[in-house]
Backbone as CSV, one residue per row, in Angstrom:
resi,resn,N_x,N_y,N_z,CA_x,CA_y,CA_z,C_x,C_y,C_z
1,UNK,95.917,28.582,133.826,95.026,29.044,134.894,95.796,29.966,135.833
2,UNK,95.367,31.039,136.288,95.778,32.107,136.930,96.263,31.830,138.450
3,UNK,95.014,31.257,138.709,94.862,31.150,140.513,94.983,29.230,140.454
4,UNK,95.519,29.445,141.356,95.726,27.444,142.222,96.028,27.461,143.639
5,UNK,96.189,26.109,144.395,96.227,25.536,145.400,97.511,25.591,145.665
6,UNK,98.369,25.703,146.657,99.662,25.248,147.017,99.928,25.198,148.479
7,UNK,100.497,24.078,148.406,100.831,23.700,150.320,101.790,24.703,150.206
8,UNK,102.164,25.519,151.046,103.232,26.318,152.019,103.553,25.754,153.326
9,UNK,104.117,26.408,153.992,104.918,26.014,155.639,103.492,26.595,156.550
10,UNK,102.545,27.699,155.607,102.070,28.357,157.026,100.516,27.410,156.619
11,UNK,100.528,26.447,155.687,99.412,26.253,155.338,98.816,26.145,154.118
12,UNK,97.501,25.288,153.553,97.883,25.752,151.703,96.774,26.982,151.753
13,UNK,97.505,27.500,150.558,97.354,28.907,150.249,96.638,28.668,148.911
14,UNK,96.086,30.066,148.272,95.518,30.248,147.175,96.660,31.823,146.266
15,UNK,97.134,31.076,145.749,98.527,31.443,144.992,98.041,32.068,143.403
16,UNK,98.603,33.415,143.098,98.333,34.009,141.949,99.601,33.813,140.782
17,UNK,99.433,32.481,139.883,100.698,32.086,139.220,101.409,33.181,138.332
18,UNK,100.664,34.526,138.151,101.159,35.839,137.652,101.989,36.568,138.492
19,UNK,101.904,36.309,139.935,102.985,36.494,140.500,102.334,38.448,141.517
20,UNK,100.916,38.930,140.822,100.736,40.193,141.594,99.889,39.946,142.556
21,UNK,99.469,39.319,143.263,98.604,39.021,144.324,99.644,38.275,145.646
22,UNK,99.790,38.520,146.514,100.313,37.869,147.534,99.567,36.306,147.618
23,UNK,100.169,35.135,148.264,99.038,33.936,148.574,98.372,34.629,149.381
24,UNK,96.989,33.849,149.441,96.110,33.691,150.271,96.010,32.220,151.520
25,UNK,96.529,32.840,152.964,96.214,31.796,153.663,95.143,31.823,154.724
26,UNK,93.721,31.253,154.980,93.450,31.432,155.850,93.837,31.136,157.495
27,UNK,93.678,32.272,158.312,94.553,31.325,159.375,93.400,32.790,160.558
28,UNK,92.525,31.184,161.696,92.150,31.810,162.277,92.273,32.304,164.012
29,UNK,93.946,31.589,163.946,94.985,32.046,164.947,95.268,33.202,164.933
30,UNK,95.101,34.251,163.745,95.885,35.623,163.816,95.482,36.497,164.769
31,UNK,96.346,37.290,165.295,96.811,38.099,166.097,95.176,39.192,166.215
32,UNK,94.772,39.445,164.764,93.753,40.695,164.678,92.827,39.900,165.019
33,UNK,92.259,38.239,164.780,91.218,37.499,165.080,90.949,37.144,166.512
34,UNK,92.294,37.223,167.317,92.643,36.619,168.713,91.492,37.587,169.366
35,UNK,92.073,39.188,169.127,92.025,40.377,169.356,90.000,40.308,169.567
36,UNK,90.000,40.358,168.279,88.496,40.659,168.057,87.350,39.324,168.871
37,UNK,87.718,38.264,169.366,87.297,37.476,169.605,87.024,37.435,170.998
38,UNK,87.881,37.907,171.587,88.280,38.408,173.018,87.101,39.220,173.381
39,UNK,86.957,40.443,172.520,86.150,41.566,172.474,84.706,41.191,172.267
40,UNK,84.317,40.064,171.893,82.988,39.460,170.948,81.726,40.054,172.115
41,UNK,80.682,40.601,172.067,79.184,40.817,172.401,78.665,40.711,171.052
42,UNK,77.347,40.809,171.811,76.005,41.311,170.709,75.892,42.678,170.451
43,UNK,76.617,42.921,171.425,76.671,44.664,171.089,77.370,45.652,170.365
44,UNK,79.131,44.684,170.198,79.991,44.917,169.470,80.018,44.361,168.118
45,UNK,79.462,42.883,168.000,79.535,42.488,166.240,77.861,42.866,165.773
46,UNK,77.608,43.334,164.607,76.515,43.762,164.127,75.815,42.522,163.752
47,UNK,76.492,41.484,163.736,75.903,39.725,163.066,75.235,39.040,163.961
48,UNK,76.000,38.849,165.076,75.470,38.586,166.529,74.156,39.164,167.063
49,UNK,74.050,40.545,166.321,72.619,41.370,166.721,71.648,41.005,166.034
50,UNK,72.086,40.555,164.747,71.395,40.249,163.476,70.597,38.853,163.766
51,UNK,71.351,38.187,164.165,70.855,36.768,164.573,69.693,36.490,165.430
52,UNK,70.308,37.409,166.754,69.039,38.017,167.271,68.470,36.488,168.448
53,UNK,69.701,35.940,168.668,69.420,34.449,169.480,70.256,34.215,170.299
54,UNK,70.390,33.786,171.538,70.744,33.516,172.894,72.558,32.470,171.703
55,UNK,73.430,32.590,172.692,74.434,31.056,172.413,73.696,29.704,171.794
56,UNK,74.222,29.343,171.257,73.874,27.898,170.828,72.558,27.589,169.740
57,UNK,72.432,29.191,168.775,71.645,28.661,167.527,72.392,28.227,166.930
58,UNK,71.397,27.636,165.712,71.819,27.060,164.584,72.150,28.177,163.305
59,UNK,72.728,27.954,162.809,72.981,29.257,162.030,73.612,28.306,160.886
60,UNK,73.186,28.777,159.560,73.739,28.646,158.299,73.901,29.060,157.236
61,UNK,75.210,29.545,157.268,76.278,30.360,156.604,75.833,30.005,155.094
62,UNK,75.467,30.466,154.257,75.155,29.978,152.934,75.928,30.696,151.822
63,UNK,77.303,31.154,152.317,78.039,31.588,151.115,79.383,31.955,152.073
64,UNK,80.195,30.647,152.564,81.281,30.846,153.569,82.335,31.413,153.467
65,UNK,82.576,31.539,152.031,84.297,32.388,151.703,85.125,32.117,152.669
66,UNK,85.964,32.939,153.090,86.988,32.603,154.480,86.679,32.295,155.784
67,UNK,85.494,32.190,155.728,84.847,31.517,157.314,84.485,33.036,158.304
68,UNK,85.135,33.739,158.289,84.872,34.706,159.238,83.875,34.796,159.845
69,UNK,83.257,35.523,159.349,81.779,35.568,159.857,81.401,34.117,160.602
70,UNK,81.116,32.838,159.858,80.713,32.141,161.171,81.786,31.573,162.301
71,UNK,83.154,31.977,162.440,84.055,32.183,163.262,83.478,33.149,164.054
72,UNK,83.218,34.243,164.245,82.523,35.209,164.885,81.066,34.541,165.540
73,UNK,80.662,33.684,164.587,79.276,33.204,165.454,79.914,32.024,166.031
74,UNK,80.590,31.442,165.890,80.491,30.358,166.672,81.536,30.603,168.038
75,UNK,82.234,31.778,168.001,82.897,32.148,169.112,82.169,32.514,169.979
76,UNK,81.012,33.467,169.743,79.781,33.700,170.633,78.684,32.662,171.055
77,UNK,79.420,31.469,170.642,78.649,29.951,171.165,77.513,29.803,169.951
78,UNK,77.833,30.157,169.434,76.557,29.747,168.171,77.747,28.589,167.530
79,UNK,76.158,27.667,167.002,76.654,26.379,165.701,76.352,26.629,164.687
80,UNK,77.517,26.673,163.835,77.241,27.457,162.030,77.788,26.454,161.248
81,UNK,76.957,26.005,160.332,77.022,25.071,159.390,77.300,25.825,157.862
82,UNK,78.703,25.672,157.578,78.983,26.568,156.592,78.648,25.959,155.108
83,UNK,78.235,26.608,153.879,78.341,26.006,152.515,78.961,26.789,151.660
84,UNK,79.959,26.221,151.124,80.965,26.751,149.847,80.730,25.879,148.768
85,UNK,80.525,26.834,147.376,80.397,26.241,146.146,81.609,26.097,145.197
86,UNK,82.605,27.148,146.326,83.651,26.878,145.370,84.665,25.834,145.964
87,UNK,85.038,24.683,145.208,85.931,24.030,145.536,87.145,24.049,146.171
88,UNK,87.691,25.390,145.611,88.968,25.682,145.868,88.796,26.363,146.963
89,UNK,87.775,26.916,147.481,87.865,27.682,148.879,87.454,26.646,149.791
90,UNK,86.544,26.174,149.393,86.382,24.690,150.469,87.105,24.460,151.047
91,UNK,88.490,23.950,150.212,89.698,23.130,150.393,90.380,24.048,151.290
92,UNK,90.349,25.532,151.677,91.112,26.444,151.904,90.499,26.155,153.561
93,UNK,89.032,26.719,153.546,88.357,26.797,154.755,88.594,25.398,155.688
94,UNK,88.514,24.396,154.981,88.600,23.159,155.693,90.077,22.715,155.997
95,UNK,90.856,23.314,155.331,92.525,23.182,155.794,92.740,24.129,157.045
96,UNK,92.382,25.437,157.090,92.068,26.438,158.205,91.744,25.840,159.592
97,UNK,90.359,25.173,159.442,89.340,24.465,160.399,90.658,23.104,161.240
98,UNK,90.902,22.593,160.167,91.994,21.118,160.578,92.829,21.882,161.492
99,UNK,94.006,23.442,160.521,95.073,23.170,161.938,94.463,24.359,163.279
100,UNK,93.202,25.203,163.052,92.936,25.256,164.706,92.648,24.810,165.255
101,UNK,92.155,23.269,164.901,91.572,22.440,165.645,92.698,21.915,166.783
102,UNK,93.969,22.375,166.214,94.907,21.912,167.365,95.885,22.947,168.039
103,UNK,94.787,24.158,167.879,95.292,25.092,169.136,94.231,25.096,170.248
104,UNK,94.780,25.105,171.509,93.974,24.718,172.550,93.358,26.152,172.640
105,UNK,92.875,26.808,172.297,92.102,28.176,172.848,91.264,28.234,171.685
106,UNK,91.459,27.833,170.302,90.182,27.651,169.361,89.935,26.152,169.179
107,UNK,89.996,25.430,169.489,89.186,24.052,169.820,88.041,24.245,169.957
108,UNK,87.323,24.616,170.864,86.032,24.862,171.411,85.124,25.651,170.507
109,UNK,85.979,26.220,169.535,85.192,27.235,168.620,85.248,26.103,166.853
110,UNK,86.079,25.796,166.942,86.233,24.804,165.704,84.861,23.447,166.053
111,UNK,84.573,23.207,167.525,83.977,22.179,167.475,82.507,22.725,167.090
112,UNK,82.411,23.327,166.806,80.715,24.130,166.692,80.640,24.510,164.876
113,UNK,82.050,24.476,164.673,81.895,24.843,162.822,81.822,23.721,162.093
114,UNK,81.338,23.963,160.959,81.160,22.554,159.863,80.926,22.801,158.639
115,UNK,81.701,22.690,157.465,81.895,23.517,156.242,81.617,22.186,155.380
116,UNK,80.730,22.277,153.810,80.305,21.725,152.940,80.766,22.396,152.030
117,UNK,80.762,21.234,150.999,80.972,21.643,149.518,79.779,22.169,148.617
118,UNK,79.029,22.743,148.728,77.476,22.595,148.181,77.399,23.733,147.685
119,UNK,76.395,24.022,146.473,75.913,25.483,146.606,74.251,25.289,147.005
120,UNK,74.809,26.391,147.454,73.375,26.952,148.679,72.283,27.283,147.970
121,UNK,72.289,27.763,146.515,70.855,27.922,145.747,69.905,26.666,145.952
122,UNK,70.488,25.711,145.956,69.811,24.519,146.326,69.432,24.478,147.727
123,UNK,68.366,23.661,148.796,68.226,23.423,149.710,69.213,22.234,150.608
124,UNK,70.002,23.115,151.538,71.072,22.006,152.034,69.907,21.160,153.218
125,UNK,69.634,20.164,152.864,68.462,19.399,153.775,68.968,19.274,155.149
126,UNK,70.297,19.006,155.311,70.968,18.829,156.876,70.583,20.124,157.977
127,UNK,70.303,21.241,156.459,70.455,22.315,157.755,68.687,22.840,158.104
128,UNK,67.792,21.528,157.547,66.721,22.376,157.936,66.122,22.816,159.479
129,UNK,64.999,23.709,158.986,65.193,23.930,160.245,65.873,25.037,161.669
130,UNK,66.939,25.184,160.841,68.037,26.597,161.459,67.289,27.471,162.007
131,UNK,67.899,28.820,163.070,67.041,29.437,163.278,67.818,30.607,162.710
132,UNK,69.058,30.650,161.670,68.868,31.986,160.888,69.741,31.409,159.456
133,UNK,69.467,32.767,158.428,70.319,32.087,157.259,71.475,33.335,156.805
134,UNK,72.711,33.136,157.153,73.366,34.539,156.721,74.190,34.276,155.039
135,UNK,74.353,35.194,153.998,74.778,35.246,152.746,75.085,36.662,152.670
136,UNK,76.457,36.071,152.062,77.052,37.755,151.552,77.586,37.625,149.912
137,UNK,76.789,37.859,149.452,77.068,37.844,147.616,78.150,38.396,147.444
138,UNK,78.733,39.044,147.958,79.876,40.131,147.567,79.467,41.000,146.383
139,UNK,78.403,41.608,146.828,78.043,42.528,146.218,79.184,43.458,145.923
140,UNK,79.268,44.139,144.142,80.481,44.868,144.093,80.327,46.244,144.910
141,UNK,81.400,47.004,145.256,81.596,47.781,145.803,81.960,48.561,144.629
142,UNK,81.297,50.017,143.820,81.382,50.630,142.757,82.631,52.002,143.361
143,UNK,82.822,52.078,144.448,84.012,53.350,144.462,85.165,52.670,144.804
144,UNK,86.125,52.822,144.306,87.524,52.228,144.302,88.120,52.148,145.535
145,UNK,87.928,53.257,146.118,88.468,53.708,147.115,88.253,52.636,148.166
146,UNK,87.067,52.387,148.196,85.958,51.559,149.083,86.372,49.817,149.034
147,UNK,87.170,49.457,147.993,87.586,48.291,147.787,87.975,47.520,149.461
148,UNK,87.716,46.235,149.319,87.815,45.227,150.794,89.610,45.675,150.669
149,UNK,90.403,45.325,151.628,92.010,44.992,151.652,92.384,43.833,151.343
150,UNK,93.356,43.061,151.160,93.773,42.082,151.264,93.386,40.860,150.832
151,UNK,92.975,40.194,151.844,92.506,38.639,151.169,91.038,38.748,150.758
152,UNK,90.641,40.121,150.902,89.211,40.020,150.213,89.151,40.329,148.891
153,UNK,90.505,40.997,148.326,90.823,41.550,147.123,91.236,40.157,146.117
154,UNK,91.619,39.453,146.867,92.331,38.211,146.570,91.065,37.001,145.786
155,UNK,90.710,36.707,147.494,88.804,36.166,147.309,88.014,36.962,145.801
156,UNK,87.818,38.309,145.887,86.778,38.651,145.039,87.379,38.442,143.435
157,UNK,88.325,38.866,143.408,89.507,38.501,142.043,89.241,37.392,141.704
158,UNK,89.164,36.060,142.513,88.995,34.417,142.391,87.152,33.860,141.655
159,UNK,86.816,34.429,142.448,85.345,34.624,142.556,84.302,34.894,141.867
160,UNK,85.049,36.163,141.497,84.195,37.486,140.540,83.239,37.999,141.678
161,UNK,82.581,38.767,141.339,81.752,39.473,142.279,79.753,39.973,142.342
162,UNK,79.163,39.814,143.105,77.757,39.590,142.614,77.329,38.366,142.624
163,UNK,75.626,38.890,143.072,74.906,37.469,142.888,73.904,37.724,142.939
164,UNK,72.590,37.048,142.616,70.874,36.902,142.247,70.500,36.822,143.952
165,UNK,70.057,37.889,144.642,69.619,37.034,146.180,68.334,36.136,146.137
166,UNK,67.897,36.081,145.184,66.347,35.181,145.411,66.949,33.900,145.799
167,UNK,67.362,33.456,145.045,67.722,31.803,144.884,67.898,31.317,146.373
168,UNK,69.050,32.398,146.939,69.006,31.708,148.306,68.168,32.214,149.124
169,UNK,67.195,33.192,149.106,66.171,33.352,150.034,65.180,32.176,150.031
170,UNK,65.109,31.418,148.691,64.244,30.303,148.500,64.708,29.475,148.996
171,UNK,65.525,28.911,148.980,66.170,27.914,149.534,66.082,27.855,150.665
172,UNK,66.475,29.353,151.596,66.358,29.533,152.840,65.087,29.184,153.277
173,UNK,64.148,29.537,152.393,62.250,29.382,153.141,62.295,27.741,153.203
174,UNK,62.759,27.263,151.591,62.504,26.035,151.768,63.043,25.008,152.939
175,UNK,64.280,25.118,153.352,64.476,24.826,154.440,63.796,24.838,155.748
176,UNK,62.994,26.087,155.765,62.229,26.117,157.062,62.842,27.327,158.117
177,UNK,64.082,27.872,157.524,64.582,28.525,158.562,64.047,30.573,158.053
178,UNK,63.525,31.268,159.264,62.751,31.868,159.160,63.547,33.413,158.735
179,UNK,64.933,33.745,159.189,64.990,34.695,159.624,66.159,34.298,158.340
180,UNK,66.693,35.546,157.108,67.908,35.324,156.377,68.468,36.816,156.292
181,UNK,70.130,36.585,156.498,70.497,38.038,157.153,71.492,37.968,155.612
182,UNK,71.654,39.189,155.233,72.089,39.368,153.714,72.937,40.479,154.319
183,UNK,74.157,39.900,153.741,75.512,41.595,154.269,75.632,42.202,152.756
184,UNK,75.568,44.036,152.838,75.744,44.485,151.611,76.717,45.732,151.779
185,UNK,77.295,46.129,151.265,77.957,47.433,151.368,77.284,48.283,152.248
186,UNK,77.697,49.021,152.520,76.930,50.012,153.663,75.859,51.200,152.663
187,UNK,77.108,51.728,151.607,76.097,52.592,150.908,75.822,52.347,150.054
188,UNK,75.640,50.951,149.653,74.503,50.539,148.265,73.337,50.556,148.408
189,UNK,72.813,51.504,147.826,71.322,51.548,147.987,70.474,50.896,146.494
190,UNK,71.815,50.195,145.650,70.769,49.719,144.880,69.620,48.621,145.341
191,UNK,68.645,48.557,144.043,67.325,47.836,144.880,67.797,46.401,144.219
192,UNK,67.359,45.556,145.186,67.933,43.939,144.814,67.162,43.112,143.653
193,UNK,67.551,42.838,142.882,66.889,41.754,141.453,65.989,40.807,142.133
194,UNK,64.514,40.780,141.828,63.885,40.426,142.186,63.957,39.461,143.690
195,UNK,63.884,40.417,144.597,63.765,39.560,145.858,63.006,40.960,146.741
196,UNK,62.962,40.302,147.399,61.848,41.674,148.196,62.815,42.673,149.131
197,UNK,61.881,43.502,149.794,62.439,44.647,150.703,62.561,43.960,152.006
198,UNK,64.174,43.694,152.322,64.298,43.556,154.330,63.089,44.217,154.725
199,UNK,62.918,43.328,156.141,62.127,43.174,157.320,63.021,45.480,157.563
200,UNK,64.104,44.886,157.990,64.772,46.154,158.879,66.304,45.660,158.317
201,UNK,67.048,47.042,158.978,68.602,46.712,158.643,69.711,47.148,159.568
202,UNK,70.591,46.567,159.610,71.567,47.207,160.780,72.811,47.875,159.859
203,UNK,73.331,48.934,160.025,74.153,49.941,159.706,75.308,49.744,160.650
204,UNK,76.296,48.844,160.094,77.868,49.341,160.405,78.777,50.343,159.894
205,UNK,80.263,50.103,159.971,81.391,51.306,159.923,81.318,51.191,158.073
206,UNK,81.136,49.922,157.840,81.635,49.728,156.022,80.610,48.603,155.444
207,UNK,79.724,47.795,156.222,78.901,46.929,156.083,77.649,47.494,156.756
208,UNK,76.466,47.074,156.051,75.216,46.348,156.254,74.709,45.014,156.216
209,UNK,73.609,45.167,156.880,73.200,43.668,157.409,71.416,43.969,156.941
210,UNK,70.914,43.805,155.487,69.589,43.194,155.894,69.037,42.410,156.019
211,UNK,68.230,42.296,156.904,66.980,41.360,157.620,65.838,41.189,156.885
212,UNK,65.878,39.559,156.346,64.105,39.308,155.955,63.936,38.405,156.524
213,UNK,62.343,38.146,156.590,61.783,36.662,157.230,60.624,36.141,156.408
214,UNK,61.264,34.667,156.116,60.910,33.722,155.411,59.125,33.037,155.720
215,UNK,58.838,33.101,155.290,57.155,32.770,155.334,57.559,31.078,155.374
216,UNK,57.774,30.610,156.287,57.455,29.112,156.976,56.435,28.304,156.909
């Protein structure tokens, strides 16, 4: 097997036993996260706009990879209930979550996150109800150039890349929660495998964000 688990000093990592991938550690102490967190509005993150709700929704993350994104919501006082299907990132995200829990300046942001092992095609029943649903398939990115950096190169390598959006828009209705925000490349304009046309969409620097709403 290519990819595995390994404790390190900074944390366990997701390690390429071929030796060309750097580990992967999540760590949401870093310097660029401090930075951006500091900076957080509705005006500055495009997700926060997306959500489209005062501090303190419910929000559920239905495809968590490295947490980011609901790190970003829950710094802006939102509660994000994350679901990972993959085991091995689980283990990654929830090792992450443990040691900020004991830095005193992300405490307050760790107490609002909550990461599952589940896949989200299914209806996670805990989270019905929510008032948004965010998923990012990792839709591939077809120009090279355009490739994520780093630990997203790492992630998508692990992963593979792509996904069916119906499944979790269903899931999302079935739940009850109305509003599901789908991140896609900025200039993919392909049309999505059977799932319908966003409500509307928000246009970032390298990402999009579309918006549908779930018939309740």
């Amino acid at each position: 097997m290519r990819y595995g688990l390994k404790a390190l000093p900074t944390g366990l990592a997701l390690v390429d036993h071929y030796g060309q991938k750097p580990p992967l550690t999540v760590d949401y102490g870093s310097p660029s996260l401090r930075l951006r967190q500091k900076k957080i509005s509705s005006k500055g993150e495009l997700l926060i706009r997306a959500v489209k709700e005062k501090p303190g929704a419910r929000v559920l993350d239905m495809t968590a990879g490295l947490g980011i994104d609901a790190l970003i919501l829950a710094s802006y006082g939102h509660h994000v209930m994350m679901l990972e299907r993959s085991k091995t990132v689980f283990l990654l995200v929830k090792d992450a979550l443990k040691r900020a829990a004991q830095d005193d300046e992300l405490q307050p942001v760790v107490a609002r996150l909550a990461i599952h092992h589940w896949d989200s095609t299914s209806p996670f029943l805990p989270a019905k109800g929510f008032d948004a649903a965010l998923v990012d398939p990792m839709f591939e990115e077809k120009k090279k150039s355009a490739l994520p950096p780093g630990n997203m190169q790492m992630l998508q390598a692990f992963l593979g890349q792509g996904a069916e959006l119906q499944p979790f828009l269903a899931a999302a209705q079935a739940l009850g929660i109305r509003r599901t925000i789908v991140k896609r490349p900025r200039l993919d304009r392909a049309p999505l495998v059977n799932a319908p046309r966003p409500v509307y969409q928000l246009t970032g620097r390298s990402s999009r964000l579309d918006v549908f709403f779930n018939q309740v």
